[in-house]
C-alpha positions in Angstrom: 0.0 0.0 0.0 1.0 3.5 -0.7 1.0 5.0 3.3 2.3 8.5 1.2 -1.0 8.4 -0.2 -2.8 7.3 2.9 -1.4 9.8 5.0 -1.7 12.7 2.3 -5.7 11.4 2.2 -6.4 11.5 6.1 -4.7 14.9 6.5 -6.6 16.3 4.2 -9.9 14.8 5.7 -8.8 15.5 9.1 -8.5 19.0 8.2 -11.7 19.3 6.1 -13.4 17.9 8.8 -12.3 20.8 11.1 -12.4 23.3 9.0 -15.8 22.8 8.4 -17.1 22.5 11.9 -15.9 25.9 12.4 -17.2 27.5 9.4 -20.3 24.7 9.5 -21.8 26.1 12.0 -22.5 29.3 12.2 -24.0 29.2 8.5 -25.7 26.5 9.7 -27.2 28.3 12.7 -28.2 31.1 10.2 -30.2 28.7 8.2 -31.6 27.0 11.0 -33.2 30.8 12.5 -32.9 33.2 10.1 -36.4 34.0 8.9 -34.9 35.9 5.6 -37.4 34.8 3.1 -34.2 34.2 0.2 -32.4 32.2 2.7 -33.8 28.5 0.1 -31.1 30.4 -2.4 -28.0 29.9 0.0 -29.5 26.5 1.2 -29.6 25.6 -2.4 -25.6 26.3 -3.3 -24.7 24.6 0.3 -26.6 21.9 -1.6 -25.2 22.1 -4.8 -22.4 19.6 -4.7 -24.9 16.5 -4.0 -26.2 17.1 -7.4 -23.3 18.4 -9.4 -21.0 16.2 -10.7 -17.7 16.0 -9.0 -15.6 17.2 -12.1 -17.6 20.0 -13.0 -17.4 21.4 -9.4 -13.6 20.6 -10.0 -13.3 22.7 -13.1 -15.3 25.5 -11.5 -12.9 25.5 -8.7 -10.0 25.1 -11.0 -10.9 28.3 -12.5 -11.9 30.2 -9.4 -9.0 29.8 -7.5 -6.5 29.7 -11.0 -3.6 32.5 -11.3 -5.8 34.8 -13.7 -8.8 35.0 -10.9 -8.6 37.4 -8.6 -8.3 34.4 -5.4 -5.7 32.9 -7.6 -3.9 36.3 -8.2 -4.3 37.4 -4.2 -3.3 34.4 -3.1 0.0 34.1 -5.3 0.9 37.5 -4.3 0.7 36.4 -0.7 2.5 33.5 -0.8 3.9 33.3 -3.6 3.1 30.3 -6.0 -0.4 29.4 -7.2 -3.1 27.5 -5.2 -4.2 24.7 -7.8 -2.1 21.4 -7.7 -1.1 22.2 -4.4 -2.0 20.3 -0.9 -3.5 23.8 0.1 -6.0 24.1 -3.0 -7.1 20.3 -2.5 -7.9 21.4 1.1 -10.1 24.5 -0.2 -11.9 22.2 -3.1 -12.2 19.9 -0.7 -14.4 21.9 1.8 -16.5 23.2 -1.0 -17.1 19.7 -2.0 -18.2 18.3 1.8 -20.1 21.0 3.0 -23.0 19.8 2.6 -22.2 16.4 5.0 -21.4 19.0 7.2 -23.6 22.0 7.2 -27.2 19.9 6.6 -26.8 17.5 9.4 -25.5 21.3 11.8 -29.2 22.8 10.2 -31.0 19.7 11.2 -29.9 19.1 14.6 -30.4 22.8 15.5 -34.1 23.0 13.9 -34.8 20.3 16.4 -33.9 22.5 20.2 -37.0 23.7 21.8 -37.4 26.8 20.9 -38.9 27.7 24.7 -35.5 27.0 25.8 -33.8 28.9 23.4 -36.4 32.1 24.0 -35.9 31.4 27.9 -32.5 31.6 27.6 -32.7 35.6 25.9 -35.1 36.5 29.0 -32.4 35.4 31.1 -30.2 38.1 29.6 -27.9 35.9 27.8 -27.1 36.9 24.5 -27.7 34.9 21.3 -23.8 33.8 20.9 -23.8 32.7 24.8 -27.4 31.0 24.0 -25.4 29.4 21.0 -22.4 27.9 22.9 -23.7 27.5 25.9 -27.4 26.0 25.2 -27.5 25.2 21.7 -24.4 23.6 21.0 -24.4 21.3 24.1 -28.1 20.2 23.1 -26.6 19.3 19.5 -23.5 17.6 20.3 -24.6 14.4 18.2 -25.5 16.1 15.7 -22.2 18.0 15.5 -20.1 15.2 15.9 -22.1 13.4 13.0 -22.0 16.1 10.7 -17.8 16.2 11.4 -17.3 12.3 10.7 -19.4 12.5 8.0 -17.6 15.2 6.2 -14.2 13.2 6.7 -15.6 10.1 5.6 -16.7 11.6 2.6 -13.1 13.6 1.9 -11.7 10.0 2.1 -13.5 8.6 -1.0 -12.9 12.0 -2.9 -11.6 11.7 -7.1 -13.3 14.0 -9.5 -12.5 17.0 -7.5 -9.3 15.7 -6.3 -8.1 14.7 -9.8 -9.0 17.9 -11.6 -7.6 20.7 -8.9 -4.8 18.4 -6.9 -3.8 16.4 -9.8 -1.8 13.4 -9.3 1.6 14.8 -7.2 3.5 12.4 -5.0 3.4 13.1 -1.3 1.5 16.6 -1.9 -1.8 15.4 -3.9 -1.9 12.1 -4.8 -4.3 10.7 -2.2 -5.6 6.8 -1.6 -8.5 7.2 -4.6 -6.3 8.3 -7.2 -3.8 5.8 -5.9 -6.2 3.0 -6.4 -7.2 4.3 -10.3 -3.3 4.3 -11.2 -3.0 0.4 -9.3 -5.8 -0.4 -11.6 -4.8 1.9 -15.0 -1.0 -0.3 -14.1 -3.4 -4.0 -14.0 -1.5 -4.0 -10.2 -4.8 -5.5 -9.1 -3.7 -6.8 -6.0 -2.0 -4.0 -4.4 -5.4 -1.5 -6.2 -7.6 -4.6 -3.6 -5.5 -4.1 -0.9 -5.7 0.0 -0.7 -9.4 -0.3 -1.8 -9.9 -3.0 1.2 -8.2 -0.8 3.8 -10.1 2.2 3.0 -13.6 0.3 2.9 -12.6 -1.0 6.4 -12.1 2.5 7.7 -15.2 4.2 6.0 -17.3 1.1 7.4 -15.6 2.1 10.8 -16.3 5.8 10.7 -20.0 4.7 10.0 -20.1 2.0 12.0 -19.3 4.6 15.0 -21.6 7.4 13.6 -25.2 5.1 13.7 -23.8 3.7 16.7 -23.6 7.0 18.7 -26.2 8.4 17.6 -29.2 6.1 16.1 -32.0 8.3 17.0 -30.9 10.8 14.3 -29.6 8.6 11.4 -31.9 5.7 12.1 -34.5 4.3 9.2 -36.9 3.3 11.3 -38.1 4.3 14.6 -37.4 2.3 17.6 -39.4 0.7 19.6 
């Protein structure tokens, strides 16, 4: 197995996964209580990459963030190289791509607080981020901590978007996925079963811990 590739592929979900819990939730607290009629537009483009197909959402991002955009152009004048085929512009396609698996289940959980609690709270004279961190975040912890596994189990499996804005660089882009398509494109079939086995082990795993911590909100049918 390529461990390169492996660790290049949990970094990158490990950071995903973090990044996204902090910028997660507050959009999703916004969609969970703003009452702004247009909100369905941004629920719509936080929703967007279920639907769109994982290399057009790579090309978009490729041109976005490429040196004749003005991200790519701020962000080579800051640095000073480019951001696609780089570890760093993986990460930022790469939180575009899972936010959904993070943000909806954030929404979800939050729609489901008592509201009394929450109004009790501002009568109490706490404000609405102490209400957030001290009430509402407490009361959603499952839901948190789903939303963050589900977005790293997600990154793991990533190849259209990977491919078209990481590309296929040794120890800085080249993570398990792509790692299995060149095993394959090479007919190395064995050593493309043995990556593909180790990372169907650990998505069961992070799933396997996900609906066993918290049932009540994943579960297809009710309990009993």
């Amino acid at each position: 197995m390529n461990w390169l590739a492996i660790g290049v592929t949990v970094k990158l979900a490990t950071l995903t996964s973090l990044i996204l819990v902090a910028i997660g939730l507050p959009l999703a607290y916004w969609l969970s209580f703003s009452r702004w009629r247009w909100k369905f537009l941004v629920e719509s483009v936080v929703a967007l990459p279920l639907v769109l197909p994982p290399t057009v959402l790579g090309f978009y991002i490729l041109v976005a963030i490429g040196p004749h955009s003005p991200i790519g152009r701020s962000y080579a004048a800051l640095v000073g190289h480019s951001l696609p085929f780089t570890f760093e512009g993986l990460l930022f396609a790469s939180i575009l791509y899972s936010l959904p698996f993070a943000v909806q289940p954030f929404a979800s959980v939050f729609g489901q607080v008592d509201r009394r609690l929450i109004e009790a709270s501002w009568t109490l004279g706490q404000s609405r981020l102490k209400t957030f961190v001290k009430l509402i975040v407490p009361l959603s912890a499952a839901g948190i901590v789903t939303g963050a596994v589900l977005s790293f189990a997600h990154t793991l499996g990533e190849f259209g978007v990977v491919l078209m804005v990481g590309g296929n660089i040794e120890g800085v882009t080249r993570t398990v996925s792509i790692d299995i398509y060149d095993e394959v494109q090479s007919l190395n079939y064995a050593g493309a079963a043995k990556t593909a086995l180790f990372l169907l082990v650990i998505s069961y795993a992070v799933l396997l811990g996900v609906y066993a911590m918290n049932r009540k909100v994943w579960a297809v049918w009710p309990q009993k």
